[in-house]
Structure formats: structure tokens, C-alpha cells
SENU-975683 format. One record per residue: x negated, y negated, z of N, C-alpha, C in turn; residue number from 1. Coordinates in pm, 1 decimal, always signed. Layout:
<recs>
rec n.xx:X; n.yy:Y; n.zz:Z; ca.xx:X; ca.yy:Y; ca.zz:Z; c.xx:X; c.yy:Y; c.zz:Z; pos:NUM
...
</recs>
This chain:
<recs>
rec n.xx:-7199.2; n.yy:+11726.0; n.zz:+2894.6; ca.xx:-7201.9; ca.yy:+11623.6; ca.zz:+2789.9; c.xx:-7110.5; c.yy:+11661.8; c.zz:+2674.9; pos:1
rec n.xx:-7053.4; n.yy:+11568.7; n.zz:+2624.0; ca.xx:-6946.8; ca.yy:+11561.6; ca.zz:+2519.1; c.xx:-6987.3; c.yy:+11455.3; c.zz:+2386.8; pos:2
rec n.xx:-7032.9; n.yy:+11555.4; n.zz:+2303.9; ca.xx:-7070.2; ca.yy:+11454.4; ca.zz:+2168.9; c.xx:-6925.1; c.yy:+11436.1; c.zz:+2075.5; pos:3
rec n.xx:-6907.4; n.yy:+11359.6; n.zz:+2016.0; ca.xx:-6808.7; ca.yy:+11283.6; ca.zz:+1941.6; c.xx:-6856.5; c.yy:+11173.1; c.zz:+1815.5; pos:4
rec n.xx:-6810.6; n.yy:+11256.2; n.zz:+1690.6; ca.xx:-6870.4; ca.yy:+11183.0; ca.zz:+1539.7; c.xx:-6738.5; c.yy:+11144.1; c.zz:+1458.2; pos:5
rec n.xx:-6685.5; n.yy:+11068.9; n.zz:+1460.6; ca.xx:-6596.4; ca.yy:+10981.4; ca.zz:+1370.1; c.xx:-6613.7; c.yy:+10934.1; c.zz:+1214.0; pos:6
rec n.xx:-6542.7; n.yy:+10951.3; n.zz:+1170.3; ca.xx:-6535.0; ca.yy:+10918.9; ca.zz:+991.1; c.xx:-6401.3; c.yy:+10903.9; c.zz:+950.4; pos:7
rec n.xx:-6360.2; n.yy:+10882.1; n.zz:+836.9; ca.xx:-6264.1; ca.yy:+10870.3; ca.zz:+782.6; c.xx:-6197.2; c.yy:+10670.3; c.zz:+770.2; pos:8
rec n.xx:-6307.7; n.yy:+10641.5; n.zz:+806.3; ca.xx:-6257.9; ca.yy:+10496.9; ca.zz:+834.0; c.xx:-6313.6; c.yy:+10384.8; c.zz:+657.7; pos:9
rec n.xx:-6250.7; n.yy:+10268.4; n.zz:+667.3; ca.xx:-6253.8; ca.yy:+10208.8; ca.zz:+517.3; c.xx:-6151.6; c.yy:+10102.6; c.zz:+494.9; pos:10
rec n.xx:-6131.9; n.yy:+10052.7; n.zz:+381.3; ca.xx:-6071.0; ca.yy:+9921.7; ca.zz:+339.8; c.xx:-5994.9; c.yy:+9975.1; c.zz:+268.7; pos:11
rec n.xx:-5841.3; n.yy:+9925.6; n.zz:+295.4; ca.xx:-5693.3; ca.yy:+9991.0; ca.zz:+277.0; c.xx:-5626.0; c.yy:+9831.3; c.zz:+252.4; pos:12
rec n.xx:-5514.0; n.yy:+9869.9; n.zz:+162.6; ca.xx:-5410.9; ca.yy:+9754.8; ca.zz:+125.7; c.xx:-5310.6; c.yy:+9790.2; c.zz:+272.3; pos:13
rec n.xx:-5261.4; n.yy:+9648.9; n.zz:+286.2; ca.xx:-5150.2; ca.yy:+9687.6; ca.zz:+386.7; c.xx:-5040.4; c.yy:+9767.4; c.zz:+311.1; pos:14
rec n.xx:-4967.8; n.yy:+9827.3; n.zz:+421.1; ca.xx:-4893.2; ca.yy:+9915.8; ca.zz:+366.3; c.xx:-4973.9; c.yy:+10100.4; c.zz:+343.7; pos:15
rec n.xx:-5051.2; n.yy:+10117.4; n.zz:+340.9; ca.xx:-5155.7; ca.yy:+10225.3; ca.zz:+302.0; c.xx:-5161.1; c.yy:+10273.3; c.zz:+400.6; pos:16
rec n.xx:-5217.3; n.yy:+10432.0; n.zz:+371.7; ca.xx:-5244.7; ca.yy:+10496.4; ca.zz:+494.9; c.xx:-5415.4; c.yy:+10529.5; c.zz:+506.5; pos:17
rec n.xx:-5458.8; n.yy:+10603.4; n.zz:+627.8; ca.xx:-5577.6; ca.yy:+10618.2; ca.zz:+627.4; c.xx:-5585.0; c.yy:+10765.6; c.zz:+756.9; pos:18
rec n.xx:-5678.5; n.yy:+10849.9; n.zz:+718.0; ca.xx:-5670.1; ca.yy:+10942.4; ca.zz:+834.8; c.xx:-5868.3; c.yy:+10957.9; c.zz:+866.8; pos:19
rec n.xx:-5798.8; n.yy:+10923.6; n.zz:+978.2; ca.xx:-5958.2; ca.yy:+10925.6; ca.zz:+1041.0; c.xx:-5954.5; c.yy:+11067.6; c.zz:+1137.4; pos:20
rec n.xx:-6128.3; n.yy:+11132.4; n.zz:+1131.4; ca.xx:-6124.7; ca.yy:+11210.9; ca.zz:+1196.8; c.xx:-6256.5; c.yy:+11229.1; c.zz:+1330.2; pos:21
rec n.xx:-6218.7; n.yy:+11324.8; n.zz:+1430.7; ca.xx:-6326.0; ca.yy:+11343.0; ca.zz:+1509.6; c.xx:-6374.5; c.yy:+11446.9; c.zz:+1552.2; pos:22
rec n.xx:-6510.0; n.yy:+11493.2; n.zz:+1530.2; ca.xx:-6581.5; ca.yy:+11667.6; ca.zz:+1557.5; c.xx:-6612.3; c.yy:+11603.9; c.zz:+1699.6; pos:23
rec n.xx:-6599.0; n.yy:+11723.5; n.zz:+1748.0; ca.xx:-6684.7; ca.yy:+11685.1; ca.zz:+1902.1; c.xx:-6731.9; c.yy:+11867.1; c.zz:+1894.3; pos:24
rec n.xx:-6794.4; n.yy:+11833.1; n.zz:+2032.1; ca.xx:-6882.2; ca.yy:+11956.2; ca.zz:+2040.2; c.xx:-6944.3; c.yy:+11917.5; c.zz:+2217.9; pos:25
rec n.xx:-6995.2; n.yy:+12037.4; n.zz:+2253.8; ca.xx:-7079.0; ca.yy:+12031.4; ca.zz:+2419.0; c.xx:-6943.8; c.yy:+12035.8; c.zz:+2489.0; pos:26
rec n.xx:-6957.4; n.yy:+12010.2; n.zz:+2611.7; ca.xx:-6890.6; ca.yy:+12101.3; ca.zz:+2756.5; c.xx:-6703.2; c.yy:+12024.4; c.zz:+2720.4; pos:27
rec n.xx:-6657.0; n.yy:+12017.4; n.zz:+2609.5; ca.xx:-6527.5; ca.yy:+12020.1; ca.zz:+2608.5; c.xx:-6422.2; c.yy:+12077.6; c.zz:+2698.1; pos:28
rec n.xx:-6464.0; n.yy:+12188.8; n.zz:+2730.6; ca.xx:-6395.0; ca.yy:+12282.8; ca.zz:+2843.7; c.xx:-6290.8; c.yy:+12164.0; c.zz:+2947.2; pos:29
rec n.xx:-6356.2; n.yy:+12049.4; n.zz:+3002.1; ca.xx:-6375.9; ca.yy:+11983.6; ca.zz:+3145.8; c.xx:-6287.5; c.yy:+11866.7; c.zz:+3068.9; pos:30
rec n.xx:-6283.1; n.yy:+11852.0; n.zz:+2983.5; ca.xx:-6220.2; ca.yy:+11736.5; ca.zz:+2914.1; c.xx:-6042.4; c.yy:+11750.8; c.zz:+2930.8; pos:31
rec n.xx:-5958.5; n.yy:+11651.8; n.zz:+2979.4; ca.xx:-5794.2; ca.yy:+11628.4; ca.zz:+3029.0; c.xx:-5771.8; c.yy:+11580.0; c.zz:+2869.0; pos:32
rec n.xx:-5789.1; n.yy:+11520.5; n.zz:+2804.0; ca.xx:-5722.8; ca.yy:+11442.6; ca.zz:+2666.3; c.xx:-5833.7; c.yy:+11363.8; c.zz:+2565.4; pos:33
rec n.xx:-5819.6; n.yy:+11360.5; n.zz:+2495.8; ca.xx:-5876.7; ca.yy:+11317.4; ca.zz:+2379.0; c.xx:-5819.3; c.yy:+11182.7; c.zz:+2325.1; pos:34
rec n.xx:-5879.2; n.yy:+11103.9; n.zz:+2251.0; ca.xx:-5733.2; ca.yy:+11005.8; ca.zz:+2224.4; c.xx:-5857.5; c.yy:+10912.8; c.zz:+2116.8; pos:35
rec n.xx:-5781.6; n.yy:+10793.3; n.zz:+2078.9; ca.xx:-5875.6; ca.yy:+10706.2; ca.zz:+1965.9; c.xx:-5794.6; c.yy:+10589.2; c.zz:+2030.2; pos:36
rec n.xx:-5902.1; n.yy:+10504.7; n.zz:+2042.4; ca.xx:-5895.7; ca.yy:+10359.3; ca.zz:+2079.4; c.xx:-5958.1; c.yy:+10207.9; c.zz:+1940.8; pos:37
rec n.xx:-5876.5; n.yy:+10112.1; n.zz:+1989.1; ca.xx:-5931.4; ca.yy:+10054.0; ca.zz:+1818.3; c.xx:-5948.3; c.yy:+9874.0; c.zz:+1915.7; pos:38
rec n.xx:-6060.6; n.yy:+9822.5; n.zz:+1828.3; ca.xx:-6124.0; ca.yy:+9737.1; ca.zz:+1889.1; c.xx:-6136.1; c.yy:+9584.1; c.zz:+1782.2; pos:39
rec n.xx:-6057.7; n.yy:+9514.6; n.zz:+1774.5; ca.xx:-6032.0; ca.yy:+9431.6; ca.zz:+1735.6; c.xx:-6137.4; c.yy:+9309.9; c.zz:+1722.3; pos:40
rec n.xx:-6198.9; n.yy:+9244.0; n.zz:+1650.6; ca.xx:-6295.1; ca.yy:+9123.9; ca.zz:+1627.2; c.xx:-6282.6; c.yy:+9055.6; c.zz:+1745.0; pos:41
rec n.xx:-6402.9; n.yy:+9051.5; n.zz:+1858.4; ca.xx:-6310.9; ca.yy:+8969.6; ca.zz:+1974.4; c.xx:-6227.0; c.yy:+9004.5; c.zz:+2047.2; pos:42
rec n.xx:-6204.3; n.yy:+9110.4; n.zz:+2033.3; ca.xx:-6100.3; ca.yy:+9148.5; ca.zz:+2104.5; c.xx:-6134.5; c.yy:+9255.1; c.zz:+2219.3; pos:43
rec n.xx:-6041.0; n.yy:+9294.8; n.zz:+2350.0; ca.xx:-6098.3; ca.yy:+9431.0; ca.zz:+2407.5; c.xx:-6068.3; c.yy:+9559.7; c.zz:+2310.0; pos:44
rec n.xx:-6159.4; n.yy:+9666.1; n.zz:+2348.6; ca.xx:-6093.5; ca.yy:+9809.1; ca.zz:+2352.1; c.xx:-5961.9; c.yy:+9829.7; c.zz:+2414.8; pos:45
rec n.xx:-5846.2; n.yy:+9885.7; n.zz:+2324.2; ca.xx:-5721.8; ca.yy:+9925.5; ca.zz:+2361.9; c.xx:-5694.3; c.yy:+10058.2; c.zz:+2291.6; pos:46
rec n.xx:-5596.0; n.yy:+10135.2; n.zz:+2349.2; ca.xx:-5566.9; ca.yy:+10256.5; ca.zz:+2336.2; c.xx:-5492.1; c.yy:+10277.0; c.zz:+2223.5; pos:47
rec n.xx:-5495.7; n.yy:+10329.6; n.zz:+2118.9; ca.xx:-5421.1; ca.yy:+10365.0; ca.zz:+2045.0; c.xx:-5311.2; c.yy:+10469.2; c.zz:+2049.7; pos:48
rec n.xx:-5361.3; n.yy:+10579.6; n.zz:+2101.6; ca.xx:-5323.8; ca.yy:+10718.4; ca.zz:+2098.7; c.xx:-5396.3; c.yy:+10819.8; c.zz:+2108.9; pos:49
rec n.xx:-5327.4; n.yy:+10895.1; n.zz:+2226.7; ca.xx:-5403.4; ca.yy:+11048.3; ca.zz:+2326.9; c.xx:-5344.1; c.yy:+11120.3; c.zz:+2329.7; pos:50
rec n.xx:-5444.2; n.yy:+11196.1; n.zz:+2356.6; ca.xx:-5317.8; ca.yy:+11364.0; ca.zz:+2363.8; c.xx:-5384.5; c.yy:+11450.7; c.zz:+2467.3; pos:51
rec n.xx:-5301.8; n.yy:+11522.6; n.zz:+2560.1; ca.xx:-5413.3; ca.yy:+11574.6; ca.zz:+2637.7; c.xx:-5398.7; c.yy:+11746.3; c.zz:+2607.8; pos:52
rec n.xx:-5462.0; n.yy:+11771.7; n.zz:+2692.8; ca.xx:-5524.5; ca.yy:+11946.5; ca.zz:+2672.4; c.xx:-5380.8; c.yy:+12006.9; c.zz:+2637.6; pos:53
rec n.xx:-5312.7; n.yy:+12003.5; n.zz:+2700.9; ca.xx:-5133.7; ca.yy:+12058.9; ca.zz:+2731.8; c.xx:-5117.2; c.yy:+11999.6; c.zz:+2567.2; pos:54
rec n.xx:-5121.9; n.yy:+11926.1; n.zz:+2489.9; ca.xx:-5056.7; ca.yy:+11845.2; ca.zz:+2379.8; c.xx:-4993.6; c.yy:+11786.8; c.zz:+2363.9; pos:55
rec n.xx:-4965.0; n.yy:+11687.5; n.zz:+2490.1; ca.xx:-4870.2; ca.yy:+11598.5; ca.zz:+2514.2; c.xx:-4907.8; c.yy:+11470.3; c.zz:+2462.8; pos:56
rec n.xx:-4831.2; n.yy:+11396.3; n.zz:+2392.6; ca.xx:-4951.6; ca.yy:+11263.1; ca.zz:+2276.9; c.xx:-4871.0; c.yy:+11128.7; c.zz:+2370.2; pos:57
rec n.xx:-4932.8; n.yy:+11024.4; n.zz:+2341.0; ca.xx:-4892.8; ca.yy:+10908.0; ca.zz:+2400.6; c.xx:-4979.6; c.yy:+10792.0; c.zz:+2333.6; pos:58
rec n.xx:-4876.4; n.yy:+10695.8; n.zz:+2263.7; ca.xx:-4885.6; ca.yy:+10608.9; ca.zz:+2178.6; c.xx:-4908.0; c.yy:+10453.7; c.zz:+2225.9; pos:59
rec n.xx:-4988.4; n.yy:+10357.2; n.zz:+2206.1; ca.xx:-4923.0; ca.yy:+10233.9; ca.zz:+2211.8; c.xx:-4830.7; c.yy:+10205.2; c.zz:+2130.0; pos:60
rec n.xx:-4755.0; n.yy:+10074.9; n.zz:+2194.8; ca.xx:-4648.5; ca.yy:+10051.1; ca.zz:+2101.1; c.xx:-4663.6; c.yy:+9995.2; c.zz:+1996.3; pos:61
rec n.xx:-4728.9; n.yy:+9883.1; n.zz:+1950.5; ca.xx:-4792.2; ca.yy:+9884.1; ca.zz:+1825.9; c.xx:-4805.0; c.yy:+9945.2; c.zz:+1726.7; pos:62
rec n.xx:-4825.5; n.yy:+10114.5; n.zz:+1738.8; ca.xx:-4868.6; ca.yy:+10182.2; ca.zz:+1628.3; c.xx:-4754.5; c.yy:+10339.0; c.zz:+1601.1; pos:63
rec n.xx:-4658.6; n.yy:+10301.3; n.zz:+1746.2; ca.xx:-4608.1; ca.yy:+10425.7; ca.zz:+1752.4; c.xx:-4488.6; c.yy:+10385.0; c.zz:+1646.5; pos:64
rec n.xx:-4465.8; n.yy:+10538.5; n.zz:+1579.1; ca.xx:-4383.6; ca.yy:+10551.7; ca.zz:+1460.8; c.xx:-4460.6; c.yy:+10546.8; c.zz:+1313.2; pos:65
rec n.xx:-4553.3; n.yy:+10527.0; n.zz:+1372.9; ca.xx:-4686.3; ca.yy:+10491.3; ca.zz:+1216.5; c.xx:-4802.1; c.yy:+10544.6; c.zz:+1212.3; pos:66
rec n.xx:-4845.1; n.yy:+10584.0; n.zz:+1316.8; ca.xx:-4984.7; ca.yy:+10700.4; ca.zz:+1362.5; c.xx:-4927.1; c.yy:+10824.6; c.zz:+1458.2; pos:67
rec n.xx:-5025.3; n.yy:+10892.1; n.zz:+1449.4; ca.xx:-4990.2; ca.yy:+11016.6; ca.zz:+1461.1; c.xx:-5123.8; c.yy:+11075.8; c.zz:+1498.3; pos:68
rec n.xx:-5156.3; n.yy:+11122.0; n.zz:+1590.3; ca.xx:-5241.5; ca.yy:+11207.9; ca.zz:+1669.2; c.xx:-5229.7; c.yy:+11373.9; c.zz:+1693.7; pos:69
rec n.xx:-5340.5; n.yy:+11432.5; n.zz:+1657.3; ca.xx:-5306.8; ca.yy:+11545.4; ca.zz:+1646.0; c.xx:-5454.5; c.yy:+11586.4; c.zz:+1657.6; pos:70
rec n.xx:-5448.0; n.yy:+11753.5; n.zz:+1690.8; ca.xx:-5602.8; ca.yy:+11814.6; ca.zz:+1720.2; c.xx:-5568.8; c.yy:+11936.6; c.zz:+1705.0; pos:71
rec n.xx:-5714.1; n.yy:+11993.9; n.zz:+1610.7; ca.xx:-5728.3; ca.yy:+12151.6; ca.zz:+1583.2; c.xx:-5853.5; c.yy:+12217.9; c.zz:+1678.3; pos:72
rec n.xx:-5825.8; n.yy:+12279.9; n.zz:+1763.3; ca.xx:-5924.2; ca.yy:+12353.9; ca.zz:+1878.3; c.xx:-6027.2; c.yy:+12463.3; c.zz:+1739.3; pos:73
rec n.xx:-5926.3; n.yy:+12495.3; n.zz:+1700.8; ca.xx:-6031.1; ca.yy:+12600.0; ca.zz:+1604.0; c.xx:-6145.5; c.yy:+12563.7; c.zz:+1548.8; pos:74
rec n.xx:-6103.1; n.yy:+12438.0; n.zz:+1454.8; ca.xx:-6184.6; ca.yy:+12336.2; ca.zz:+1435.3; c.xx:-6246.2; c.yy:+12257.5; c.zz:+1487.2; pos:75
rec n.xx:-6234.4; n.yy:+12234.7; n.zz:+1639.9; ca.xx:-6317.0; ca.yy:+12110.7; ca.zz:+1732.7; c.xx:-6276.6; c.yy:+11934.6; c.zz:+1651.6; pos:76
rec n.xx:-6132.4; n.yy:+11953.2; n.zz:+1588.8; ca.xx:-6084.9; ca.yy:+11816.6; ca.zz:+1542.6; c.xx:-6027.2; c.yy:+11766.2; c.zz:+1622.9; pos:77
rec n.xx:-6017.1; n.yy:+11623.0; n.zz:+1624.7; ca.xx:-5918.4; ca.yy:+11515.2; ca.zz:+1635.2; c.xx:-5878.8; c.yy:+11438.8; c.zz:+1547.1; pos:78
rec n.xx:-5772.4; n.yy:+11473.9; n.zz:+1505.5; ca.xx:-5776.5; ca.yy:+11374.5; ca.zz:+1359.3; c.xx:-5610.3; c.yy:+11215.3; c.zz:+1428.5; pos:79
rec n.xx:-5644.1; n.yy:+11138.5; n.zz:+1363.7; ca.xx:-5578.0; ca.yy:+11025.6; ca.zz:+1375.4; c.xx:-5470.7; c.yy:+10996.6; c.zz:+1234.0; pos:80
rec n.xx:-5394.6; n.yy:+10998.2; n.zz:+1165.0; ca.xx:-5295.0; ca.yy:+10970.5; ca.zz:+1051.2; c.xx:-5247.7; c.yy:+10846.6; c.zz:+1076.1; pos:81
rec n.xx:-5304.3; n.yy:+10715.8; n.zz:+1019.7; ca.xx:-5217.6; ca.yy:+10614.4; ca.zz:+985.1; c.xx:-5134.8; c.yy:+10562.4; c.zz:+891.5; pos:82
rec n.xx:-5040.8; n.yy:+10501.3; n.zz:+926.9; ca.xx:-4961.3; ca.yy:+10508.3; ca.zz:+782.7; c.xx:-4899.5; c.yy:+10367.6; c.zz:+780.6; pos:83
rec n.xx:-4835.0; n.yy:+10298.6; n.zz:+687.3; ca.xx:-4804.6; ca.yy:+10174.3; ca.zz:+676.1; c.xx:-4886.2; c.yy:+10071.5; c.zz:+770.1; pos:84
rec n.xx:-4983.5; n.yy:+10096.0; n.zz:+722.9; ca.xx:-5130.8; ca.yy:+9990.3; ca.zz:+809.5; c.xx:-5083.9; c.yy:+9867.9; c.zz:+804.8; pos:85
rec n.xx:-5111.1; n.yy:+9755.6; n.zz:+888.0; ca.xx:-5144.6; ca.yy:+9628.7; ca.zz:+896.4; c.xx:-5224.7; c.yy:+9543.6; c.zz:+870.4; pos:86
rec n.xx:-5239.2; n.yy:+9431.7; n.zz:+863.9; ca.xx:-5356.9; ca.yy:+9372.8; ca.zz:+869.4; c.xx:-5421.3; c.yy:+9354.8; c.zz:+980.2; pos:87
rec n.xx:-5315.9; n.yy:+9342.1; n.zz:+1143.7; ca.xx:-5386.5; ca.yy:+9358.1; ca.zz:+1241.9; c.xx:-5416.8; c.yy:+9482.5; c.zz:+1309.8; pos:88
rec n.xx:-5414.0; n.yy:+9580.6; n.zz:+1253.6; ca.xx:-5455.2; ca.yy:+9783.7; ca.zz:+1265.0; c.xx:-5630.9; c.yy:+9718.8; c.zz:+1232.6; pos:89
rec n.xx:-5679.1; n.yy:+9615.0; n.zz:+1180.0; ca.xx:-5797.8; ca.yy:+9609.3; ca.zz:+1182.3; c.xx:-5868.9; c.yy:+9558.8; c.zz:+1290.2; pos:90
rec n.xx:-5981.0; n.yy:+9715.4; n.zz:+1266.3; ca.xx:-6109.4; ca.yy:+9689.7; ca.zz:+1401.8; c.xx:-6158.7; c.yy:+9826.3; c.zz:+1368.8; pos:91
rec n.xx:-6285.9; n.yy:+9850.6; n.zz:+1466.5; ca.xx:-6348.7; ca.yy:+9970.7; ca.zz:+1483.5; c.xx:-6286.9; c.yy:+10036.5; c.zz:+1571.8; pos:92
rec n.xx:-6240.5; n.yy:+10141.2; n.zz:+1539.8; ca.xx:-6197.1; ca.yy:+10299.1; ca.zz:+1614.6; c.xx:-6283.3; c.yy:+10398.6; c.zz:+1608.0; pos:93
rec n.xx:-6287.4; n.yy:+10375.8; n.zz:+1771.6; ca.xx:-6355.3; ca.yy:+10518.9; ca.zz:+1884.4; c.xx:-6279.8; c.yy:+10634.1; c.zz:+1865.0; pos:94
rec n.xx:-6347.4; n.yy:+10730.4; n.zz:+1899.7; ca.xx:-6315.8; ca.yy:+10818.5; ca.zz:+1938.5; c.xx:-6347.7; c.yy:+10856.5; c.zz:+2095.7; pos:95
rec n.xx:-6287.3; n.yy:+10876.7; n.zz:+2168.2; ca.xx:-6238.6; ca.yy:+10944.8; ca.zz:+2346.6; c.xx:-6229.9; c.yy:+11081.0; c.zz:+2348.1; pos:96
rec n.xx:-6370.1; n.yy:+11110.4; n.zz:+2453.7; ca.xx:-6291.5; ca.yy:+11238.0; ca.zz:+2517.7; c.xx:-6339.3; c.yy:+11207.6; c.zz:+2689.6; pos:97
rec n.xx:-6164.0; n.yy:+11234.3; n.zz:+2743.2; ca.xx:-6183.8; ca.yy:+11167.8; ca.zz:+2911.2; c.xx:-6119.3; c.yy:+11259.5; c.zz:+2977.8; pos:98
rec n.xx:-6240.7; n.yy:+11287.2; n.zz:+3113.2; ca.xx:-6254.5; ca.yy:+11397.5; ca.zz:+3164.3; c.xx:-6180.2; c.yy:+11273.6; c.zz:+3353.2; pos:99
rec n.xx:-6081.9; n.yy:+11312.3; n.zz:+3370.5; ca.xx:-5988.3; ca.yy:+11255.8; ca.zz:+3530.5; c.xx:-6054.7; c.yy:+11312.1; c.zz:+3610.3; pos:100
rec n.xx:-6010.2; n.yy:+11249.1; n.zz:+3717.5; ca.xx:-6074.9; ca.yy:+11273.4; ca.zz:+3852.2; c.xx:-6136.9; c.yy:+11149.0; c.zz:+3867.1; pos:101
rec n.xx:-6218.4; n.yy:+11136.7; n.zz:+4044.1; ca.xx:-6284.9; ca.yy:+11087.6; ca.zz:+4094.4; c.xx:-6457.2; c.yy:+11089.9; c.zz:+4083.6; pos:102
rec n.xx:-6538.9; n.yy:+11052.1; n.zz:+4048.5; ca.xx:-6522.2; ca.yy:+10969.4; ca.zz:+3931.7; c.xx:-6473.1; c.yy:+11030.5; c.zz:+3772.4; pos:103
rec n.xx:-6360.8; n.yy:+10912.7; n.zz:+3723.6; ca.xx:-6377.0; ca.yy:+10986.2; ca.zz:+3579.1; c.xx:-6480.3; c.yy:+10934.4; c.zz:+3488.9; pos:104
rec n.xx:-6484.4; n.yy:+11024.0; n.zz:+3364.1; ca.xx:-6536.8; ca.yy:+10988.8; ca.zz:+3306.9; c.xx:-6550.3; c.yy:+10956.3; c.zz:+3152.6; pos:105
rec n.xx:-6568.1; n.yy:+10958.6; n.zz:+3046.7; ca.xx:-6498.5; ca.yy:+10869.4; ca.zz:+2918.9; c.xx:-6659.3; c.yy:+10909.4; c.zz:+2848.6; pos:106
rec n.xx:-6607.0; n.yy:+11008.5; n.zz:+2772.0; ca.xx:-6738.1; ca.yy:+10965.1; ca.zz:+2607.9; c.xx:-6677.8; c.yy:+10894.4; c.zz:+2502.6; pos:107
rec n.xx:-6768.6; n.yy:+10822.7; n.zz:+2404.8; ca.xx:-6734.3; ca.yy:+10762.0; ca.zz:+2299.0; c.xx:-6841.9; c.yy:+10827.0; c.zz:+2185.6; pos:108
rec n.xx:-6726.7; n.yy:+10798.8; n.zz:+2072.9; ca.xx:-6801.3; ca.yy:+10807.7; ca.zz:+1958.5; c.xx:-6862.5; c.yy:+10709.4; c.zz:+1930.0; pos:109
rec n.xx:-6963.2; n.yy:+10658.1; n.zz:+1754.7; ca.xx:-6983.1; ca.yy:+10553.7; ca.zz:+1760.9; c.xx:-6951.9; c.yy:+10445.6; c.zz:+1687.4; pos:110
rec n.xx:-6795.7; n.yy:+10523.5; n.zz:+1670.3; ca.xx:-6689.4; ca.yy:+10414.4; ca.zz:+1594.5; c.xx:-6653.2; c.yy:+10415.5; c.zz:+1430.3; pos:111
rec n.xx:-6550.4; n.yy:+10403.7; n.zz:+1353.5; ca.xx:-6548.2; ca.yy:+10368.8; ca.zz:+1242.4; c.xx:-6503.9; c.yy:+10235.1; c.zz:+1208.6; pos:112
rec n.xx:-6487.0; n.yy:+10192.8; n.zz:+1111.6; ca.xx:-6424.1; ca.yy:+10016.1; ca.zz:+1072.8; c.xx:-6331.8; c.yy:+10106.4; c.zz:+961.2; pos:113
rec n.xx:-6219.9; n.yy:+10043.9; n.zz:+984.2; ca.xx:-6083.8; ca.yy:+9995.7; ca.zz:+975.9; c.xx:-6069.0; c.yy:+9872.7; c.zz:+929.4; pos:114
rec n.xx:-6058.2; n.yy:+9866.4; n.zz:+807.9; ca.xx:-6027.0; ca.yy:+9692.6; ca.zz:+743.6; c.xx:-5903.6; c.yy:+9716.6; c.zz:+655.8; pos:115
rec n.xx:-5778.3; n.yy:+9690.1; n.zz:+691.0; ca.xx:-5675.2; ca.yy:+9654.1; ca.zz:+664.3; c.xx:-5650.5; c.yy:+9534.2; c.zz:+620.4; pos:116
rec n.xx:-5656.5; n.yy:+9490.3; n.zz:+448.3; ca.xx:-5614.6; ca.yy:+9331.7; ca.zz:+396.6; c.xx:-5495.9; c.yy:+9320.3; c.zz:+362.0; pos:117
rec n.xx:-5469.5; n.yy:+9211.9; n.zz:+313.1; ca.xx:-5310.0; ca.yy:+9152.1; ca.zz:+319.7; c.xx:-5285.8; c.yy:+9150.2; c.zz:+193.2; pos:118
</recs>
């Protein structure tokens, strides 16, 4: 089991930045990448940005050039850096930690809100 607690989330002018973060803790070991997904009013869960064990990061396009994913092992962080926010960067962002293979498998945090106004 893989616990995952998110914070850093809040109401930002567009243009603004915001850095959200994530503690995790339990059998991390087994875990391929980490990543934060953001969930739009109505909308599905989509990927924001992951990074896996190696530190290889991978962006949607949407956000790439403006967020930034990054993780401290020492610390058990995942932290997320947004920067020149949108108004549509708004939704609740998960936090991911996903363990590949047959079956895989996917923990979630239990989200922050992200409200980006115009």
C-alpha cells in the first residue's frame, strides 16, 4: 500500500504561479513513476505530469513549458511548480503513484482544488 497527501492547492490570478506538493509513504519501493493528474468540472482525469523512478518527466502538452515536476526521495516529495496558470489549469489535482505490470496498479491522493480566475 501506497499512501499519498496533497496540499499546496488555492485561488491564483491568471498569470500566477502555485506549487503543490505530495508526501507519500508505505511500500514505495514497487512504485515505476509518480506523476499529478488534474480534473476539470465535468471533465475526465488527465495527466498532467510524471516522472518515473529513473527521473525521466513527461508532460502534457497543455502545461509543458509552465509546470515542472520534480521529487525529493530524502524527503518522500513530489512537488508540482506551476507557473503562468490559466483559467483552464482549473480543477482538482491528484496525486499518482503507479506501480506497471500486469495487473497495474494506481494510488491516489485525495486531491487539491486549483482555482485559477481571469
Amino acid at each position: 500500500q501506497v499512501q499519498l497527501v496533497e496540499s499546496g492547492g488555492g485561488l491564483v490570478q491568471a498569470g500566477g504561479s502555485l506549487r503543490l506538493s505530495c508526501a507519500y509513504s508505505g511500500s514505495i519501493v514497487s512504485i515505476n513513476a509518480m506523476g499529478w493528474y488534474s480534473q476539470a468540472p465535468g471533465k475526465e482525469r488527465e495527466l498532467a505530469a510524471d516522472i518515473s523512478s529513473g527521473g525521466s518527466t513527461n508532460y502534457a502538452a497543455s502545461v509543458k513549458g509552465r509546470f515542472t515536476i520534480s521529487r525529493d526521495n530524502a524527503k518522500a516529495m513530489v512537488y508540482l511548480q506551476m507557473n503562468s496558470l490559466k483559467p483552464e489549469d482549473t480543477g482538482v489535482y491528484y496525486c499518482n503513484a503507479a506501480r506497471w505490470g500486469r495487473p497495474s496498479i494506481n494510488y491516489w491522493g485525495q486531491g487539491t482544488q486549483v482555482t485559477v480566475s481571469s
